[in-house]
C-alpha positions in Angstrom: 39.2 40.2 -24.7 37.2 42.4 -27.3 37.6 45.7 -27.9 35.3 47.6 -30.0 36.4 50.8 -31.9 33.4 52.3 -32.4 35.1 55.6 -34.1 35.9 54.3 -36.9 34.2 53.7 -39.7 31.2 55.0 -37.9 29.9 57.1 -40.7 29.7 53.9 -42.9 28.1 51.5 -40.2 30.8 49.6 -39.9 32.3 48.3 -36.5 36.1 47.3 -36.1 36.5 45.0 -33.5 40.2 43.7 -32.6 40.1 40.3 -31.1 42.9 38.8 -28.6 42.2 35.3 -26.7 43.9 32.5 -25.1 44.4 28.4 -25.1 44.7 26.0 -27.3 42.8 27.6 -30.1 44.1 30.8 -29.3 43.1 33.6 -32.1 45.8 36.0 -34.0 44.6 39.0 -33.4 42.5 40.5 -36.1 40.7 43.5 -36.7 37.3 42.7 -38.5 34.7 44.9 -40.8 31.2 43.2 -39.5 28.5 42.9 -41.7 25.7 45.9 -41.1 22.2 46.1 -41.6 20.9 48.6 -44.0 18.9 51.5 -42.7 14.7 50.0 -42.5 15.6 46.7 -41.8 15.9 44.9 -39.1 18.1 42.1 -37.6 17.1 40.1 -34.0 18.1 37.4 -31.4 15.2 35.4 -33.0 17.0 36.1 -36.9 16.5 37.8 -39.4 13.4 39.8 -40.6 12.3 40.9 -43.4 14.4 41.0 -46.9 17.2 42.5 -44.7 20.3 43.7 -47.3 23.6 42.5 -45.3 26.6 43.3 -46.9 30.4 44.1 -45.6 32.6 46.9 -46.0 35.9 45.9 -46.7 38.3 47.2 -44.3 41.8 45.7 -44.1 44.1 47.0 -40.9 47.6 45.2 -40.3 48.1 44.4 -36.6 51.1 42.3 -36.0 51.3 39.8 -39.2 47.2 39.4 -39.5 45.3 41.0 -41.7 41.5 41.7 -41.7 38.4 39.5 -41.4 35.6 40.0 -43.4 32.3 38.5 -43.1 29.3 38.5 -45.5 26.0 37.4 -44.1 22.8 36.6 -46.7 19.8 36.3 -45.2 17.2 33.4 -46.0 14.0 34.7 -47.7 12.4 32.8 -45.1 13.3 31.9 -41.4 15.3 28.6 -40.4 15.0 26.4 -38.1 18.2 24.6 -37.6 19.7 21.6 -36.2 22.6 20.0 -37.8 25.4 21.1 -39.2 28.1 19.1 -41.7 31.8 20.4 -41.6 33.5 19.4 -44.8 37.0 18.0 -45.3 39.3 20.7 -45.0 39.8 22.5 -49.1 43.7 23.7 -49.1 44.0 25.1 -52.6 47.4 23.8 -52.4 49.0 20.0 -52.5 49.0 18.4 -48.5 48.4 14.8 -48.1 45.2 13.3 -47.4 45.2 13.2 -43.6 45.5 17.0 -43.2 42.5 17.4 -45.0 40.5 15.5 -42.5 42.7 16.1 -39.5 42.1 20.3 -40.1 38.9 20.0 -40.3 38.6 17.3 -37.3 39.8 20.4 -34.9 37.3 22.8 -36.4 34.7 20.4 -35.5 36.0 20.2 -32.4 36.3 23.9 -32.0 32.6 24.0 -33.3 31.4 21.4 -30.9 32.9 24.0 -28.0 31.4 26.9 -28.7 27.8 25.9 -30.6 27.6 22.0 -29.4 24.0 23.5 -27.6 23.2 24.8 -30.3 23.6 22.6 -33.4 24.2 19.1 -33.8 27.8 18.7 -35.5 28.8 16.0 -38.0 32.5 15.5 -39.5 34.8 15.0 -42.6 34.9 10.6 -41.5 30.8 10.5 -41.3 30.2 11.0 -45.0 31.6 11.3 -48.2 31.9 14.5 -50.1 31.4 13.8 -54.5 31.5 17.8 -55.5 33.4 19.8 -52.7 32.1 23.3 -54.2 28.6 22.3 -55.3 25.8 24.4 -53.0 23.2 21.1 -53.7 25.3 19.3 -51.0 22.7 16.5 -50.3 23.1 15.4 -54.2 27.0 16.2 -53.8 27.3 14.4 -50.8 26.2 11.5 -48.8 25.1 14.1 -45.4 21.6 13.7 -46.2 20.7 10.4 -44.9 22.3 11.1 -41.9 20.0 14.3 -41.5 17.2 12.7 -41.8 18.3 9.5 -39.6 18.9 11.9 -37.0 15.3 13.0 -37.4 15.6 16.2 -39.0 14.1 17.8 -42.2 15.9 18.4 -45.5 15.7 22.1 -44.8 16.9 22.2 -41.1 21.0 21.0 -42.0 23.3 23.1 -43.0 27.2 22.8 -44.5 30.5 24.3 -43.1 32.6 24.3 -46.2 36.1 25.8 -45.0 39.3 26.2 -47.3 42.7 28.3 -48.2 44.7 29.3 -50.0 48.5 30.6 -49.7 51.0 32.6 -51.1 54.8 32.3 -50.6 57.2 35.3 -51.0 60.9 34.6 -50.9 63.4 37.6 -50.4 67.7 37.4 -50.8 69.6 40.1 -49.2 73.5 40.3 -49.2 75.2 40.1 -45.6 78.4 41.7 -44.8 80.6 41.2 -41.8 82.0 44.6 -40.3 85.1 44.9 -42.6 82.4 45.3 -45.2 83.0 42.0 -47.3 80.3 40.0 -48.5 79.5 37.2 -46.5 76.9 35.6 -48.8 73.4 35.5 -49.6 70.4 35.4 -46.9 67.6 34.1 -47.8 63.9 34.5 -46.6 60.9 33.4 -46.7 57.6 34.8 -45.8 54.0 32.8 -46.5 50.5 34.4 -45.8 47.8 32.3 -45.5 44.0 33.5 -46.8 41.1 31.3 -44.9 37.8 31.1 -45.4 34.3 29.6 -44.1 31.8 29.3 -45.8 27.9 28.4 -44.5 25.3 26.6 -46.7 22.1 25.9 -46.9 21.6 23.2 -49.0 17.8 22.9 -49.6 17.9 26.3 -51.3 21.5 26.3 -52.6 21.8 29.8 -50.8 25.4 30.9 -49.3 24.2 32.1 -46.4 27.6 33.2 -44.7 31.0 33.9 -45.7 33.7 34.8 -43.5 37.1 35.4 -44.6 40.7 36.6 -43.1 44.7 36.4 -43.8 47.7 35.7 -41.5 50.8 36.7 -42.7 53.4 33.9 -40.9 56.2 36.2 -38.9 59.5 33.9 -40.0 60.8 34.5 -36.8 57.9 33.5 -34.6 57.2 30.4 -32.4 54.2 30.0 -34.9 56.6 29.7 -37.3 58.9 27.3 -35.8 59.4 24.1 -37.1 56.3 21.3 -35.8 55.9 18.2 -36.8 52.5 18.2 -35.3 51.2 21.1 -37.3 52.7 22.4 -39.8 50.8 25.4 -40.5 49.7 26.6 -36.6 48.5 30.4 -37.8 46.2 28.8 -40.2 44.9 26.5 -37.9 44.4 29.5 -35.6 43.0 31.5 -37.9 40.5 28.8 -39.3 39.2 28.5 -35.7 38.3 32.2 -35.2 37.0 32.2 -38.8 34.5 29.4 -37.6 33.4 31.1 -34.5 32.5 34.4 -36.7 30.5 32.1 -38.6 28.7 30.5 -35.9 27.8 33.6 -34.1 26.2 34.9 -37.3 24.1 31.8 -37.7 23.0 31.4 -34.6 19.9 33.1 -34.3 18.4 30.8 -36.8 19.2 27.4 -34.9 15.8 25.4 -33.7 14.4 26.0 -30.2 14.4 21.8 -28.8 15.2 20.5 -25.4 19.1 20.0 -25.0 20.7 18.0 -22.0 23.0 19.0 -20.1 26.8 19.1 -21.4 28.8 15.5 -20.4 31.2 17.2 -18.9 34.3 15.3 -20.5 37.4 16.5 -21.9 38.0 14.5 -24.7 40.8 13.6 -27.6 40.3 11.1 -30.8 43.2 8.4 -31.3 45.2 8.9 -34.2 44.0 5.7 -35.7 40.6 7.6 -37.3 43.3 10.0 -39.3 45.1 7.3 -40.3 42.3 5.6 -41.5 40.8 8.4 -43.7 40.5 8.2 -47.2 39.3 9.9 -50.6 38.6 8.5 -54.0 41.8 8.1 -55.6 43.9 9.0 -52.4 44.4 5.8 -50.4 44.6 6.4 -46.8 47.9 7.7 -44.1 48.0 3.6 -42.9 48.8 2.1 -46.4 51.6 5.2 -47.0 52.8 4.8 -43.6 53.6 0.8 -43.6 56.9 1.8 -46.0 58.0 3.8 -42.7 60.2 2.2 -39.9 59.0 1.5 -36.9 60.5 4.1 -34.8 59.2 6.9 -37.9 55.8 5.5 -38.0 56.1 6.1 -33.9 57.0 9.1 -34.4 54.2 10.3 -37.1 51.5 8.8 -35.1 52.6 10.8 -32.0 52.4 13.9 -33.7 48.9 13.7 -35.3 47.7 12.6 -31.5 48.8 16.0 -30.5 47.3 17.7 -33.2 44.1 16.2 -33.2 44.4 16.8 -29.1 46.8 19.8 -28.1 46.0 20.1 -24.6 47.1 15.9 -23.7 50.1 16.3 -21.4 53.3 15.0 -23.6 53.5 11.8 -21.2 50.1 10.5 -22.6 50.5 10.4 -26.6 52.6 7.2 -26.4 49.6 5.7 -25.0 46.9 7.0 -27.0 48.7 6.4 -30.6 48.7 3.2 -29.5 44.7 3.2 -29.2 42.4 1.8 -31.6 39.9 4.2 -33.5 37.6 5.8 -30.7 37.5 9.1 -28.2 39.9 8.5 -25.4 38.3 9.9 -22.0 41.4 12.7 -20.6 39.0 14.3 -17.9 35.7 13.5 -16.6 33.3 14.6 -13.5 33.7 12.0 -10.6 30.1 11.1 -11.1 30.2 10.4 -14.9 29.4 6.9 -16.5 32.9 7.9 -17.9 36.4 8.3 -16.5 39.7 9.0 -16.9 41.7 6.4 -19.2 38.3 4.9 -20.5 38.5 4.7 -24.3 34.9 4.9 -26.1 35.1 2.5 -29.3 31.2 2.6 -30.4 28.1 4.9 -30.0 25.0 2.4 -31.8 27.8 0.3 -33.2 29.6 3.5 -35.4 33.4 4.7 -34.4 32.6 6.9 -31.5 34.0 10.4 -32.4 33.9 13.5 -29.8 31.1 14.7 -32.3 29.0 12.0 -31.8 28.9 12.1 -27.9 28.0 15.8 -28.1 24.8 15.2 -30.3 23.6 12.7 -27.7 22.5 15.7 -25.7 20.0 15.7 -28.6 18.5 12.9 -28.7 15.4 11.7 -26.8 16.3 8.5 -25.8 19.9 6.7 -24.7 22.4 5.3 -27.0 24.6 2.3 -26.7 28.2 3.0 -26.1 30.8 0.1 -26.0 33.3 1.2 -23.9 36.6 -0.2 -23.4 38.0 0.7 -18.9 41.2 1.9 -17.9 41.6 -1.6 -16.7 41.3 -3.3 -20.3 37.9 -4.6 -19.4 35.3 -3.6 -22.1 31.5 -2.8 -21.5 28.3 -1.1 -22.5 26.6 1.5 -20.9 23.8 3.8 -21.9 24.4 7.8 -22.4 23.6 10.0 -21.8 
């Protein structure tokens, strides 16, 4: 649901706009100060024209434990035409192990794939390697480029999704007294806020063309807050996702016009084994840490990153899919679909088939190769799209 308050703030051209939604990337709400146009300029479906001046007031409302979203849109000097975007490995500005990094930014994709996946082609954290996580020149910084151009696009027509955070922790004490009055002790709370951000690149020109930015302050006595194995930090991974979606929306007028087929219809969820498998220079990967664990600990672990990386799977199904080798486990298909339920997609063109890289086949001009491994255990190729 959106509500739009078009009162205030409308001397300064600012809208406030509270947002409330649903599911398993369900937003906090949030009450956003959106970017304006200047008087004399203009902004379109088709983009943005002219030497447009965007900027953002900065308007912070509390509403529940959120705070505001800001977003700052730049246009390009000249129009875009874009096709592919890279999502980098999730920045915390705090210590969390490896596999978060990729695992948070695995469900962005996947949130991006949702909402934009007719829009832009979408490539994540386990497809290339990132050198300089806050250098602009991304294609010298990482290894994205080739795979742009692979994929048939120009230099100029990719762009880069660079989201991070950072936190802050506030701990509290407060006496407690029974009703005689005597002193019971000391209670103690916490209280963390967390401060995401998106940011939208455009490599070829080193150009920031979009920044969005919110807070959540965590509510200690919340189901958010409650303790989950499976994610630890559920309002910033709620946040994060409406973040993205602001930043999408304000790039979207300059994606490419090119044919796109038709969605697969499949709902989809990535074994564990590709977050266990991630790595960084200097930071081996979740496997190598996780062989010191016990068997029934390991189980445990491997369970719970199945549900993060797929929230909706009914409880009854991550047993089987932590079990899985690397590859995008098939939950729900159409009847007519060269997939079904229970198949497990190991390869697209002989690379680790991820959820991303079944969406950009509606893309490309000709069918790929997908090895695909049935319900029944037999394994076979077909051609997709």
């Amino acid at each position: 649901m959106r509500r739009d308050a078009k009162g205030l703030g409308a001397g300064l051209g600012t809208r406030v706009i509270q947002w409330v939604s649903a599911g398993p990337f369900a937003r906090p709400p949030v009450t956003r100060s959106e970017a304006v146009v200047l008087p004399g300029t203009c902004a379109s479906e088709g983009g943005w024209n002219g030497s447009a001046l965007v900027f953002s007031f900065c308007c912070v409302f509390l509403l529940g434990c959120s705070g505001g979203l800001q977003k700052i849109v730049r246009p390009p000097a000249e129009p875009l035409s874009l096709t592919t975007a890279f999502v980098y490995p999730f920045d915390f500005r705090w210590e969390e192990p490896v596999y978060r990094k990729f695992e948070l930014s695995q469900r962005l994709v996947d949130e991006a794939v949702h909402h934009s996946g007719d829009r832009f082609a979408f490539f994540g954290p386990s497809e290339f390697r990132v050198m300089r996580q806050n250098d602009n020149g991304a294609w010298v910084a990482s290894t994205a480029l080739p795979l742009l151009i692979n994929s048939g696009s120009r230099a100029d027509q990719g762009i880069v999704i660079r989201p991070w955070a950072e936190n802050r922790k506030n701990s509290s004490a407060q006496e407690a007294f029974d009703k005689k009055g005597k002193s019971t002790g000391m209670a103690t709370m916490e209280e963390t806020t967390y401060f995401g951000h998106v940011d939208v690149i455009h490599p070829s020109t080193g150009q920031v063309l979009v920044e969005v930015s919110g807070e959540v302050k965590v509510d200690p006595f919340s189901g958010d807050a409650a303790d989950d194995n499976s994610d630890p930090a559920r309002p910033l991974t709620k946040l994060m996702a409406a973040l993205l979606a602001e930043a999408l929306d304000a790039i979207a007028g300059q994606a490419a016009v090119r044919n796109v087929r038709p969605e697969l219809g499949l709902t989809l969820a990535l074994t564990p084994r590709v977050t266990l498998g991630y790595a960084e220079d200097g930071r081996p990967n979740t496997q190598l840490v996780l062989a010191a664990q016990d068997a029934v600990a390991q189980e445990i672990f491997v369970q719970d990153r199945a549900k993060f990386l797929a929230p909706m799977l009914p409880e009854g199904e991550l047993p089987k899919l932590s079990k899985l080798p690397a590859g995008t486990y098939v939950i729900a298909a159409p009847s007519t679909a060269k997939l079904q339920p229970g198949d497990l997609v190991l390869s697209i063109d002989g690379v680790t088939a991820l959820p991303q890289g079944l969406s950009r086949l509606r893309f490309s001009a000709v069918p790929a190769q997908v090895r695909v491994r049935r319900a029944t255990g037999e394994e076979t190729e077909v051609l997709l799209p």
